[in-house]
C-alpha positions as CSV (number, residue, x, y, z in Angstrom):
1,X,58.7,-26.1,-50.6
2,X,61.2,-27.2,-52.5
3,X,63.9,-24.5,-54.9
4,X,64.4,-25.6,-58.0
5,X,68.9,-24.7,-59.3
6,X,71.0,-25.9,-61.5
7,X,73.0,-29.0,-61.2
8,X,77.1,-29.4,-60.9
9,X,76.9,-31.2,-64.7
10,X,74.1,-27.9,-65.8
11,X,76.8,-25.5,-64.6
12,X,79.9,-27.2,-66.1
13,X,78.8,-27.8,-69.7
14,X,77.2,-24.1,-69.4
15,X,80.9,-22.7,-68.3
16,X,82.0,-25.4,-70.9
17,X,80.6,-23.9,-74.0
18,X,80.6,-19.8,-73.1
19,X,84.4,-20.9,-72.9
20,X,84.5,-22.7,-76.5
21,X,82.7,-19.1,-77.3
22,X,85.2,-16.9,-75.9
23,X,88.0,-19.1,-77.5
24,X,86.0,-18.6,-81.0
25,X,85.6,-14.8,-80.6
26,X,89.2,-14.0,-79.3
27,X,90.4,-16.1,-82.5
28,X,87.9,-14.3,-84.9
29,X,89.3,-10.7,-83.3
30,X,92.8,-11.6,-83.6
31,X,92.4,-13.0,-87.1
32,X,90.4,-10.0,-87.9
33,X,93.1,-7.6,-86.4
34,X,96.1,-9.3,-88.3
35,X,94.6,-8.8,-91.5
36,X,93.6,-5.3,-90.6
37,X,97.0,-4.3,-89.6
38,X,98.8,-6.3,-92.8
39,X,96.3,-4.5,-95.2
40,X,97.2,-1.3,-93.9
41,X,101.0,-1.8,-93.6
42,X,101.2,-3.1,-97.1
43,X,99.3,0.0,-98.1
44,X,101.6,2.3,-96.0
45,X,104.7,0.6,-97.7
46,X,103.1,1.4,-101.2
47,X,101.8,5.2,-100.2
48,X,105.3,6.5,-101.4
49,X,105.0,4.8,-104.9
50,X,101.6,5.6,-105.4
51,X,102.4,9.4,-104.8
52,X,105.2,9.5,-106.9
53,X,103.9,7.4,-109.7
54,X,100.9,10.5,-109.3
55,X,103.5,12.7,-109.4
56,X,104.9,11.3,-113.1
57,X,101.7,11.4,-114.8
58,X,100.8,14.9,-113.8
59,X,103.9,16.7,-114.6
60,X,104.3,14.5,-117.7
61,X,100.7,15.5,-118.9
62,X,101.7,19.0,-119.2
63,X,104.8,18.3,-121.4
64,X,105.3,20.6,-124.6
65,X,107.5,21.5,-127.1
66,X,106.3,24.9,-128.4
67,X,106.6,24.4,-131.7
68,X,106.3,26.8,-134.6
69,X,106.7,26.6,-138.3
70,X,109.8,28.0,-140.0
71,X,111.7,27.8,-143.1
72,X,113.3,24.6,-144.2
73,X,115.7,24.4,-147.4
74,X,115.8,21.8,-150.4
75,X,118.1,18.9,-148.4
76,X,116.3,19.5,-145.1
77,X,118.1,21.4,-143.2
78,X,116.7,24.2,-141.1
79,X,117.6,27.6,-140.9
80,X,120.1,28.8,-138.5
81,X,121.5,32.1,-136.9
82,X,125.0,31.2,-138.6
83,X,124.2,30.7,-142.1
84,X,122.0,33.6,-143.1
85,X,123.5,35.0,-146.0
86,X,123.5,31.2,-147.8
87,X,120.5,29.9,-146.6
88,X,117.8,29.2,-149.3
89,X,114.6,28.8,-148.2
90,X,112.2,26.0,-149.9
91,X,109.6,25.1,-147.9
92,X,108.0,25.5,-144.4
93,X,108.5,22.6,-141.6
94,X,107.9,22.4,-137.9
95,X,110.4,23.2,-135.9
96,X,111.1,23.2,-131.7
97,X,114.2,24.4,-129.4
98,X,112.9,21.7,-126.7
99,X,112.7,18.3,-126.7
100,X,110.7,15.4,-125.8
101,X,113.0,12.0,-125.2
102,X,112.2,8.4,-124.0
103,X,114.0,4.6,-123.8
104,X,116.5,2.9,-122.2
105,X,117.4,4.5,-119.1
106,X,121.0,2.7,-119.3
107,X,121.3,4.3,-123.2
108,X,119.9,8.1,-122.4
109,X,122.6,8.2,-119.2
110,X,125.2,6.4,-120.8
111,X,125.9,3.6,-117.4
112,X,125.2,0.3,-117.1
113,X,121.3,-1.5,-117.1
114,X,122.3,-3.1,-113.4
115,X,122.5,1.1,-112.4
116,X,120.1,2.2,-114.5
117,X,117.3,-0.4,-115.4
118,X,114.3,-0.4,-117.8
119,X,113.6,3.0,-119.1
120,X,113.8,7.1,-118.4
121,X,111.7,9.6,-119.7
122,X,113.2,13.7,-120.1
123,X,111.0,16.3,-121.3
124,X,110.3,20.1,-120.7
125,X,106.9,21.2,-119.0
126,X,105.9,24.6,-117.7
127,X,106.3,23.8,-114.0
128,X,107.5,27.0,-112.8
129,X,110.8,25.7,-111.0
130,X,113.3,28.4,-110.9
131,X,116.1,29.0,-108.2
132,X,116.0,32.8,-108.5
133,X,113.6,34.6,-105.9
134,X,112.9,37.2,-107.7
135,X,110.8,34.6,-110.3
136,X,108.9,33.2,-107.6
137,X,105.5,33.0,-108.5
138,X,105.8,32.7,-111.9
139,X,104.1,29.8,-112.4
140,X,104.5,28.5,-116.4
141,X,108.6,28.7,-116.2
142,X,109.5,26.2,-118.5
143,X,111.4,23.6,-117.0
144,X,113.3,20.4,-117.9
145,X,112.0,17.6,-115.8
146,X,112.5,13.9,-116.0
147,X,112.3,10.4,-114.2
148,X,114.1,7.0,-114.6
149,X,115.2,4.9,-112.1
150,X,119.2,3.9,-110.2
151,X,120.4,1.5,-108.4
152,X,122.0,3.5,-105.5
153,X,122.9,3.8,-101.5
154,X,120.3,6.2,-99.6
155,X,123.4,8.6,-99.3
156,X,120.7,11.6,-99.1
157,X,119.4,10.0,-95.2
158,X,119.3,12.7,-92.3
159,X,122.5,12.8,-90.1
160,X,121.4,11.4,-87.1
161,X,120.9,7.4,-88.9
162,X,123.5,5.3,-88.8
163,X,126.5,5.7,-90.9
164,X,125.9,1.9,-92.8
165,X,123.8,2.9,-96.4
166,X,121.6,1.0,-97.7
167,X,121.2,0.0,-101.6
168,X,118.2,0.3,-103.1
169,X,116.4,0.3,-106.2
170,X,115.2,4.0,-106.5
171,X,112.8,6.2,-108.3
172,X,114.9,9.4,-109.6
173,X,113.1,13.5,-110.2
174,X,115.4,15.5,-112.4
175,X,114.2,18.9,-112.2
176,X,116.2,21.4,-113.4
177,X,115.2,25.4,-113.5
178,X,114.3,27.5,-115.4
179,X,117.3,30.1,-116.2
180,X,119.3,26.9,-116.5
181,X,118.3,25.1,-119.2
182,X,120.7,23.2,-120.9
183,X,118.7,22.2,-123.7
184,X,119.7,25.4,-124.9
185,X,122.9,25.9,-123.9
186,X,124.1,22.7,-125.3
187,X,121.4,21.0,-126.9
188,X,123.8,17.7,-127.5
189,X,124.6,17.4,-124.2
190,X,121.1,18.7,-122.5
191,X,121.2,15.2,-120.4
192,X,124.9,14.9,-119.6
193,X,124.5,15.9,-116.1
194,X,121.7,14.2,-114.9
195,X,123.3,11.1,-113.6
196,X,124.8,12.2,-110.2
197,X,124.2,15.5,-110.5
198,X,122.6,17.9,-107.5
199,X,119.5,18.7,-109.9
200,X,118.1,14.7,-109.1
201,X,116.8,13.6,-106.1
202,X,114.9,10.1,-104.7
203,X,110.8,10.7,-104.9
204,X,110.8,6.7,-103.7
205,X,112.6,3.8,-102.8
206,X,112.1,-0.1,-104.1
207,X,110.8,0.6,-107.4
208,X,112.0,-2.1,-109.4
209,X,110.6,-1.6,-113.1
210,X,109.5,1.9,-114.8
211,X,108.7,1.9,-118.6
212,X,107.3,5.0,-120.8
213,X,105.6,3.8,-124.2
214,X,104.5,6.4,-126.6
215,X,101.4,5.8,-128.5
216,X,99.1,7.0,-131.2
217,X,95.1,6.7,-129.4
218,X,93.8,3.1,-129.2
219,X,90.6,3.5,-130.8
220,X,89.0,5.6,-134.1
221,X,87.7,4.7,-137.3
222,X,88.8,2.1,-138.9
223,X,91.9,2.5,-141.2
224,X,92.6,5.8,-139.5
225,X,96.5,5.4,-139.6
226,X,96.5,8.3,-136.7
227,X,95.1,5.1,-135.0
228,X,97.0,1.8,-133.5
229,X,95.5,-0.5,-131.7
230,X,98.3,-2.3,-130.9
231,X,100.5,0.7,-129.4
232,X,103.7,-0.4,-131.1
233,X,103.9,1.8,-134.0
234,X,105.7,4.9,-132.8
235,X,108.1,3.8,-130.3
236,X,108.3,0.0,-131.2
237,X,112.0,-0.4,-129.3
238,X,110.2,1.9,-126.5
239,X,112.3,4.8,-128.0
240,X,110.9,7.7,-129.0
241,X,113.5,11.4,-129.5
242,X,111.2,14.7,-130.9
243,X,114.4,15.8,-132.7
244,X,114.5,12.7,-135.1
245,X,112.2,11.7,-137.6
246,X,111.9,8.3,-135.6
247,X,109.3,5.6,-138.0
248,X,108.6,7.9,-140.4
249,X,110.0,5.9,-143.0
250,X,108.0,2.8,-142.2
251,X,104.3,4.2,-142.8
252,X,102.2,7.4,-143.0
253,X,101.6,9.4,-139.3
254,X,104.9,8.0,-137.7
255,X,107.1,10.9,-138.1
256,X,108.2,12.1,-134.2
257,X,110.0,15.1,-135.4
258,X,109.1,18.1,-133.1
259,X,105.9,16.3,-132.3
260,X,104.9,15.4,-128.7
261,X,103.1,11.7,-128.9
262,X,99.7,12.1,-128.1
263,X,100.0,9.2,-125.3
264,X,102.5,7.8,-123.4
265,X,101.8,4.5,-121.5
266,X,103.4,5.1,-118.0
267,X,103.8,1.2,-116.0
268,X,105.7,1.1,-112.9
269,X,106.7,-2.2,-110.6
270,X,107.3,-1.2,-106.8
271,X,108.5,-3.9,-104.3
272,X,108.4,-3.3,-100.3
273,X,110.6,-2.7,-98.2
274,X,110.9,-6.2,-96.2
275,X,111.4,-8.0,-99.6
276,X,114.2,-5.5,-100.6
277,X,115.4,-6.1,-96.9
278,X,115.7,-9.7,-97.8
279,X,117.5,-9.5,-101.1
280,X,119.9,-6.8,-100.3
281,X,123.6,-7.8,-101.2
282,X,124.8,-4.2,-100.4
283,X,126.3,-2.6,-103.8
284,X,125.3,-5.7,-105.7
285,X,122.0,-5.2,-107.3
286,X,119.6,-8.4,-107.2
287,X,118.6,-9.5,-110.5
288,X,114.7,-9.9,-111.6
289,X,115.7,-10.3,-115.0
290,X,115.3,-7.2,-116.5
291,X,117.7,-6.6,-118.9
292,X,115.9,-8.8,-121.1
293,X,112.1,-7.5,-120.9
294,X,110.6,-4.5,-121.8
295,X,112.5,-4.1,-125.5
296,X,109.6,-4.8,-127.7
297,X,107.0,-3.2,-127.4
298,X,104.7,-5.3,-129.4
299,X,100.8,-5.5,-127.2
300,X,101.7,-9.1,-126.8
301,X,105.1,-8.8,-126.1
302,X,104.5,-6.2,-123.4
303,X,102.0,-8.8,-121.8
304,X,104.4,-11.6,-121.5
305,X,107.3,-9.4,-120.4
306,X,105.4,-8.0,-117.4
307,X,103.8,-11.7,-116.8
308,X,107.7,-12.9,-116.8
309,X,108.8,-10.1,-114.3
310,X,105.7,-11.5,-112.0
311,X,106.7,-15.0,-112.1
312,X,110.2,-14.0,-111.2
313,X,109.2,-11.9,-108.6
314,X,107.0,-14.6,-107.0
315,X,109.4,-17.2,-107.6
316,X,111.4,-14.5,-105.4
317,X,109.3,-14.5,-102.8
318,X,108.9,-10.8,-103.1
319,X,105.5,-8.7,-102.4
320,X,105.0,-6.4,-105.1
321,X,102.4,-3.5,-106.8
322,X,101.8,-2.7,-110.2
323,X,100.8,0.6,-111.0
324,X,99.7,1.6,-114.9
325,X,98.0,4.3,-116.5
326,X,98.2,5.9,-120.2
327,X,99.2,10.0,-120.0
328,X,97.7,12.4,-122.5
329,X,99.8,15.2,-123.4
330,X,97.9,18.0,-123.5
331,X,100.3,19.7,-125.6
332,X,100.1,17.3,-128.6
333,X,99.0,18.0,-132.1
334,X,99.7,15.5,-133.4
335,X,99.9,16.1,-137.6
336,X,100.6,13.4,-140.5
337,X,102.7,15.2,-142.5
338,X,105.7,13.3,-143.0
339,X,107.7,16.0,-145.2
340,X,108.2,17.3,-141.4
């Protein structure tokens, strides 16, 4: 009886292609895994930016300026504790203690745009920060809070990493409590010591880019003037201070004084940290050509500056997330009377 087997050529093209098949799948797996674990590190690298971008838009949705009406006389001045006896009263106008201020970052700390690029936002919300334990727990303290961003060494790094800093790029928190508030004290001077001072702290590295736009709401009936479509119309430079009457003078509903804007268009660049590795020049910062965007605020203009900073970026060779979101402030009622 003869056994029927498999031949020496059967066996060595069987052995032949379950190897081309084990080649295939370890290449598939490996591929598979690489993008897995760069997905997931680019991810990790952006966590920190994502929660403190989070961070900006709640805390800045709960902005307010407590405003009240008072009394106003004939050349527009308000009344004040030190002039009682003279004051003549004309007229009723809103008025606020606090303040609600945006632009330049460079401009609102008074340093340079290398150490303080694109813009900074300072307002006061009921966060209920205070330094004095026997006001724990009261939760809607009014504090002054704000963000912009520096160019700085991580001088704040635990004691145990090495002594060499490294410069960064870096997202700033000013938070400063309650029984301290110096837009009281000295209202001219309520941001002098937020530059260096121990009330700011880094909430992330590597972010590149930060703007603040305040807006009137996108859409409503046509010919509304409480409506722009185009976004530029309060802040048109980006700027935008409650104590001023701001564009008031260019067109109905564009009077910022004491007024909150009902939105603020928040739009934040973050970078990681191998492509700030690469460009680091230690206290040089690298240039993405910033000081010339993010000055008009124009909807075109916008487009194209945030395109630019792309193409430089990718010129650059630098991995990057853009993060972008309009804020509505709660607090805002937002009124057209222009005679304040």
């Amino acid at each position: 009886m003869r056994t029927r087997a498999f031949t020496l050529l059967e066996l060595l093209v069987s052995m032949t292609i379950v190897s081309i098949l084990m080649i295939v799948l370890v290449t598939i797996t490996g591929q598979t895994s690489a993008v897995w674990k760069d997905t997931t590190g680019k991810s990790n690298q952006f966590r920190e930016a994502r929660n403190a971008f989070e961070a900006i838009t709640r805390n800045l949705s709960q902005a307010t300026l407590n405003t009240y009406y008072d009394y106003y006389a004939a050349d527009g001045t308000s009344r004040k504790a030190s002039d009682p006896a003279t004051f003549v009263p004309a007229r009723y106008g809103r008025q606020s203690e606090l303040r609600f201020q945006t632009g330049p970052a460079a401009t609102l700390l008074s340093g340079g745009a290398s150490k303080f690029p694109t813009h900074g936002l300072f307002f006061q919300a009921p966060l209920g920060f205070t330094e004095i334990p026997g006001n724990a727990g009261l939760e809607n303290l009014v504090n002054t809070w704000g963000y912009y961003l520096e160019f700085r060494e991580d001088t704040d790094r635990p004691a145990y990493l090495p002594a060499t800093g490294r410069y960064r790029y870096r997202l700033m928190e000013f938070m400063e409590p309650t029984e301290d508030l110096k837009v009281y004290s000295t209202p001219a001077q309520w941001l002098q010591t937020v530059a260096g001072g121990t009330r700011s702290h880094v909430i992330a590295s590597n972010i590149i880019c930060l703007t603040f736009l305040p807006k009137l709401p996108g859409q409503g009936p046509a010919g509304d003037p409480r409506v722009d479509p185009d976004g530029s119309r309060l802040a048109p430079a980006y700027a935008y201070d409650s104590v001023t009457p701001g564009q008031a003078a260019e067109g109905p509903g564009r009077s910022s004084l004491h007024q909150l804007p009902p939105v603020v268009e928040v739009t934040m660049v973050a970078i990681d940290e191998s492509s700030a590795a690469m460009l680091e020049k230690g206290a040089t910062a690298p240039d993405f050509g910033l000081e010339t965007l993010f000055t008009d605020a124009r909807l075109d203009e916008r487009k194209a500056d945030l395109q630019t900073l792309e193409n430089n970026l990718v010129a650059m060779k630098v991995n990057y997330r853009i993060f972008s979101t309009e804020v509505s402030l709660r607090g805002a009622k937002w009124s057209q009377d222009e005679s304040n």
